[in-house]
N, C-alpha and C positions, 0 to 999 in steps of 0.2 A: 285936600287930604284931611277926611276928620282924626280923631287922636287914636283911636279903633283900627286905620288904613293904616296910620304911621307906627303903631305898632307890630300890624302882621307884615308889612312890607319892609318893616325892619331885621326882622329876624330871617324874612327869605332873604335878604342881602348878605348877612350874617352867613346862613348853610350855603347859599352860592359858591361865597367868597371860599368858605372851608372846604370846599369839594375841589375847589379851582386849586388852591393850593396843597390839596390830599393827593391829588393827579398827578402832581410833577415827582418827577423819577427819584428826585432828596426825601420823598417823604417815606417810598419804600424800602425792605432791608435789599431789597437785589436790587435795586437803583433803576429799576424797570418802570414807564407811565404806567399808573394805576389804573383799573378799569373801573369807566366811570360811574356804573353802578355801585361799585363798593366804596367809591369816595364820596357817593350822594348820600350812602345809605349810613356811611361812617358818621357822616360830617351834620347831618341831619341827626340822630342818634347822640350827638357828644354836646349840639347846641339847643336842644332840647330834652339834655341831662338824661338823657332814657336808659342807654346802657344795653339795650339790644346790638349785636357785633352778625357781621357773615364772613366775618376774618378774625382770625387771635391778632388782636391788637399789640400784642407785646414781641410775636416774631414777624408780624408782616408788615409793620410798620418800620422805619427807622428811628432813633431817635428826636431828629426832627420833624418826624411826623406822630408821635410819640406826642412832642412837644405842641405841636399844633390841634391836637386832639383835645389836651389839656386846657390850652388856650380857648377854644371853645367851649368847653364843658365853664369853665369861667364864667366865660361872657353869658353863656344860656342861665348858668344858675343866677346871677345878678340880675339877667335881664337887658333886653333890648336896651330902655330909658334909663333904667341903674346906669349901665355902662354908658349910653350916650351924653349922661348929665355931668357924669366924671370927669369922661372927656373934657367938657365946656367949663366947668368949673376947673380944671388944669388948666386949659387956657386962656383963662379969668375973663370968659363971657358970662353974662347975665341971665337968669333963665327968665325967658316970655311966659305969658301964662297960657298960651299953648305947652311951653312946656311943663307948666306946673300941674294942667289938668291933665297930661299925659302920664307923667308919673303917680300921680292920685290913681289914675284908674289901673295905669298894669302894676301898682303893689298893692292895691285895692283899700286905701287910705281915706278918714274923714278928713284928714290934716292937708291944707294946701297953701298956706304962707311958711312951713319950714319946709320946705320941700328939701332947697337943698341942705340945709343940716342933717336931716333926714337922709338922705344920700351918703352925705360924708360918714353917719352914724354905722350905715351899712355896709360900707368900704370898711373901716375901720373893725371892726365887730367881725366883720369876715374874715379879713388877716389874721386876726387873734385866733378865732378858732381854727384855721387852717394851717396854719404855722405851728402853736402848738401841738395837732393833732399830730401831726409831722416829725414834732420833736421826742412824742411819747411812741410813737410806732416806730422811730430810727433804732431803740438797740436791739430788740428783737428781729428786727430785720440783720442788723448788724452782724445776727449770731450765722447767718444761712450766706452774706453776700458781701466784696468788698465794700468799704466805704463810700466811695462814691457811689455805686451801683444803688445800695442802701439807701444811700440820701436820697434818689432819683423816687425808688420803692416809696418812700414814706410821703414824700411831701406830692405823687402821683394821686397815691390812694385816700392821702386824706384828702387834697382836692375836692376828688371824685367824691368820695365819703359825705363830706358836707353838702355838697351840691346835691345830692340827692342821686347821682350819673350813673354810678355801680360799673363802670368801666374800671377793667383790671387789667394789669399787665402778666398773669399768671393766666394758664392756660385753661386751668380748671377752677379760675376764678380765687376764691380763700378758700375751696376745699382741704389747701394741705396744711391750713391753720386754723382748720375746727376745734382742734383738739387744745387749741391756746386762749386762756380765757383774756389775755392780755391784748390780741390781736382785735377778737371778735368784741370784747369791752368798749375800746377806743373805736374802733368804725361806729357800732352801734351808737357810741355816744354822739358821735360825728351826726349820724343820720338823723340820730331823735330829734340835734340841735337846729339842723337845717329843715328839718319836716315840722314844728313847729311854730314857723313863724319869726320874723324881727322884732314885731310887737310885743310877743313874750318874753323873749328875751330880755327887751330893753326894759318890760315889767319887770324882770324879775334882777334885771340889775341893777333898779334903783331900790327894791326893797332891800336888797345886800348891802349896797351900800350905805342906806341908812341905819340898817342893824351895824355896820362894822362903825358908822359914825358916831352909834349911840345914840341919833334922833329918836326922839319918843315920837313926831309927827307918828298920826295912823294912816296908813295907806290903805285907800280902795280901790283894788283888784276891780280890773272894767270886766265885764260880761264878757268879753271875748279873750281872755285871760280865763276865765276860770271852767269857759266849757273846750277850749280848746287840751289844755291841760286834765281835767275829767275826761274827756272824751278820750282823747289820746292813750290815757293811762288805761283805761277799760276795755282797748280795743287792742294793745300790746298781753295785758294777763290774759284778754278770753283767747288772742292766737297761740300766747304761747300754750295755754290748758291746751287746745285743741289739736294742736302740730304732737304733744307729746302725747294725747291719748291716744292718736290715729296710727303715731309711726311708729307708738311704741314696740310694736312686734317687727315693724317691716326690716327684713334684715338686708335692704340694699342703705337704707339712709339712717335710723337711730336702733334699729334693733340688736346690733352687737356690741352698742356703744354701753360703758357702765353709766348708773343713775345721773351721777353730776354733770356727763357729757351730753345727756339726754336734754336734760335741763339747759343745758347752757346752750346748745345746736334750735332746739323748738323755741328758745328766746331771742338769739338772733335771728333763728327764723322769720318772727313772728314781729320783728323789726324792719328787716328789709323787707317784710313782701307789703309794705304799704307805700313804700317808697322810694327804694334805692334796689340796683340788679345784683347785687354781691348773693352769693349764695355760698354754706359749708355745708352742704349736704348735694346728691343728683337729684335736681328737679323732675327732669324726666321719670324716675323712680319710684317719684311722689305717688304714695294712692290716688282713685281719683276722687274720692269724699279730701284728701287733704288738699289737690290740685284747686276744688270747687271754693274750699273754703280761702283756699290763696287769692281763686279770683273777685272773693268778698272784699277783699283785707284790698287788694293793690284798685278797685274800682273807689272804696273810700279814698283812700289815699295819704294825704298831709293835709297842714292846714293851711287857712288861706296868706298870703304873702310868704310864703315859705317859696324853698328850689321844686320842692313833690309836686305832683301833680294828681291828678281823681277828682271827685265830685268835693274833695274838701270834708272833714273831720266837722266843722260848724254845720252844713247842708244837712249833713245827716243827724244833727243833733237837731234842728232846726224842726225837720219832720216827723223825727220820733217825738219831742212834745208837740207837736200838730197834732199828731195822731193821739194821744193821752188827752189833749185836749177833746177831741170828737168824743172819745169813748167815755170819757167823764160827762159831757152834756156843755161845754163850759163853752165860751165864745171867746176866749183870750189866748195865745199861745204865749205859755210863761215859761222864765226860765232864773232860775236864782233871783226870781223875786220881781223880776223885770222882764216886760212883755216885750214883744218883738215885735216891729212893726208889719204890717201886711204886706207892704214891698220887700220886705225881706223873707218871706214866706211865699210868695210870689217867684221870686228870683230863686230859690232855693227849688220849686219844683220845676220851674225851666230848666235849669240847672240837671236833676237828674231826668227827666223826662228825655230833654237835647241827646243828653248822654248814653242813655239807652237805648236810644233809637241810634244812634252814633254806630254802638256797638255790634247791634243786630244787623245793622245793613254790613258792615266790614268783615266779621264773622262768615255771612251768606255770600259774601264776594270771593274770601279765601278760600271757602268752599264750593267754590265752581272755577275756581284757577286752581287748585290743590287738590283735588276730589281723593287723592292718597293717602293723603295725611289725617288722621283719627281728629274728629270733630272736636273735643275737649280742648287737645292742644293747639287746635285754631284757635280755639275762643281764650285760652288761658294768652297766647301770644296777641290776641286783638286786644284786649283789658290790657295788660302789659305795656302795649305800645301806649294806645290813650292814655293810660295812667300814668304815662313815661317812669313807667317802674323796671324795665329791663330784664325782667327774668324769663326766662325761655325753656321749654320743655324740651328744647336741643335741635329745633325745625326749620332755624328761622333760615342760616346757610341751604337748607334743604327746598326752601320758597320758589316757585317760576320767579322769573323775571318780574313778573305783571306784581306777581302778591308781594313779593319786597315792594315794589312803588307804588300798593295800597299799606302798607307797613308804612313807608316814607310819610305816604300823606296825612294819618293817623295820629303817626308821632306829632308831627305838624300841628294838627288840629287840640292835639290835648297838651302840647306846650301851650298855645296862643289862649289856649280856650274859646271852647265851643260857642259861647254869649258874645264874647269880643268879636270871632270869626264872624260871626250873622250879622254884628253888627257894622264889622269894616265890609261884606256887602252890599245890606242892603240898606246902609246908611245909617243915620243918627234920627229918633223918631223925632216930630214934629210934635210939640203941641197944639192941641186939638180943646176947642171949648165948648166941641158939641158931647153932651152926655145922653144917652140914649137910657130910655127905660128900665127896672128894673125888673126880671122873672125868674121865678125860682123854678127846678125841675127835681127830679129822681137820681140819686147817687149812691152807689152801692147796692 
């Protein structure tokens, strides 16, 4: 079992288990065994945080299934090794350096002597924002539902929220809280926090707290600090421009809304479609120039060691100066000042290459099990699923049989990631000391 096997066959243990116990009769509201498609498709969906549903989660579930859906969405946002290292570390086992190189690769870390501080940092760090989030969306909820019901609302969605899951227990998702900038605030901030990264974070909360210490130390911001954070912020203003130029007229989703609601619906917009399945507007509805550009936004994605999922916010940064680099004549790919190594320019176009090809074969699949269904919204639901972004053009209940369990394997594929997948197949490469010649050919 390389580290690659013990990753992907961790998480199918994970959606098993959750299917296994989404099936028994406590987890539904009529006390009825579930059918096991919709407990694969559920339980698959909440532990690879996607947020794609073929049931309203909030009436057909019970509470306790409710509760077990949560618990997945958990364990998928942390992670396989997150969650398995926690475990070990509660019951004060030692980690092997199988497990250190495990964890290094699925949070995708240089670091491998703090592994577990690093763990405990993320445990910690998660609670905070999840609890809090919890605590600032309880009165608003408070206003529409008893107190407890309210508690259950808040501390559900922020969950979901941070993990990136977009699983909700309302029918129409936060449609009937668009109009609240309170509501759509705190998720959005939820999601930005979880789609960014651990490493950002814990940059950005030692710079805080040396400002609040008053250390004059200067801190330098690592390279992946500063294009994750660029990258991110540039790819939230061009969605939001873009959502409000398009829907501006359309009067099923922003076109009856006054200006500041326009504004504040194209911003959360253009927040969840990289990340998270929450939606305040009808996707379905969406033009299809705003569908197309949705499927831009949710194929990027998040960044890397975040709950999102996509080709990663770095990858795409990565390429576009690759390509500045070509066009200027220059041989280095730079980035604030520091160059990038070629294995990681390398790995970045496996990366979307893998993923493209990913897309188009699943696409041509649902399109010959679905032949019904309007090509667009296959493809906006294929990106969706690999990007385990969860948004849906309304089709997905609507799927054969077959294309829900091409949906299932997708989600699969763009939790674990594509590189990790090839690699717990066809194994861990070998080094090799034979170098073969060099020839240069025609490109472009």
């Amino acid at each position: 079992m390389t580290v690659s096997r013990t990753v992907c066959v961790g998480f199918l243990t994970v959606i098993t288990v959750g299917t296994l116990l989404l099936m028994l009769p406590l987890s539904t509201a009529t006390g009825e065994w579930n059918n096991p498609i919709v407990a694969l498709f559920t339980a698959t969906s909440a532990v690879c945080v996607t947020g794609l549903i073929v049931v309203d989660t909030g009436s057909y579930f019970s509470p306790l299934g409710q509760g077990i859906i949560l618990l997945l969405i958990q364990l998928g946002g942390l992670g396989y090794m997150t969650a398995t290292t926690l475990l070990l570390l509660l019951l004060g086992k030692r980690l092997g350096l199988k497990d250190r190189l495990a964890i290094q690769q699925s949070l995708d870390t240089a670091e491998l002597s703090s592994a577990a501080s690093l763990i405990k940092s993320i445990i910690a760090m998660t609670m905070i924002f999840e609890l809090s989030g919890a605590f600032l969306l309880m009165p608003r909820f408070a206003n529409d539902y008893d107190t407890g019901h309210s508690l259950w609302l808040s501390l559900f969605h922020s969950i979901s929220a941070f993990n990136n899951a977009g699983f909700s227990l309302f029918a129409d998702s936060l449609v009937q809280y668009a109009r609240s900038p309170w509501i759509s605030g705190v998720i959005a901030a939820l999601v930005i926090l979880g789609g960014i990264g651990y490493q950002v974070i814990m940059e950005m909360f030692i710079w805080v707290r040396d400002r609040i210490r008053r250390q004059r130390k200067h801190q330098v911001f690592s390279l992946h600090f500063k294009v994750v954070t660029s990258t991110s912020f540039v790819l939230l203003v061009l969605g939001t421009l873009a959502f409000f130029a398009v829907e501006f007229f359309n009067p099923a989703t922003l076109g009856t809304e006054p200006l500041n609601m326009k504004l504040l619906e194209a911003s959360f917009q253009s927040v969840i479609m990289r990340t998270a399945g929450f939606n305040s507007i009808d996707i379905g509805a969406m033009e299809t120039s705003s569908l197309f550009i949705a499927i831009a936004l949710m194929f990027i994605g998040a960044s890397p060691g975040s709950t999102g999922g996509g080709i990663k916010t770095t990858t795409v940064r990565i390429l576009l100066n690759c390509t500045r680099t070509v066009l200027k004549g220059e041989d280095e790919v730079l980035a604030y000042q520091r160059e990038i190594p070629d294995k990681r320019v390398l790995k970045a176009v496996g990366v979307v290459v893998a993923s493209g090809m990913t897309v188009v074969m699943v696409t041509i699949l649902l399109s010959l099990t679905d032949p019904g269904i309007e090509f667009i919204a296959l493809l906006f639901e294929t990106v969706s699923a690999f990007a385990t972004v969860g948004l849906s053009t309304g089709i997905t209940s609507e799927l054969s049989t077959l294309g829900q369990l091409i949906i299932i394997i997708t989600m699969y594929i763009g939790r674990v990631g594509i590189l990790l997948l090839m690699s717990a197949l066809l194994g861990d490469p070998r080094p090799s000391t034979i170098h073969y010649p060099e020839e240069d050919l025609l490109v472009g």
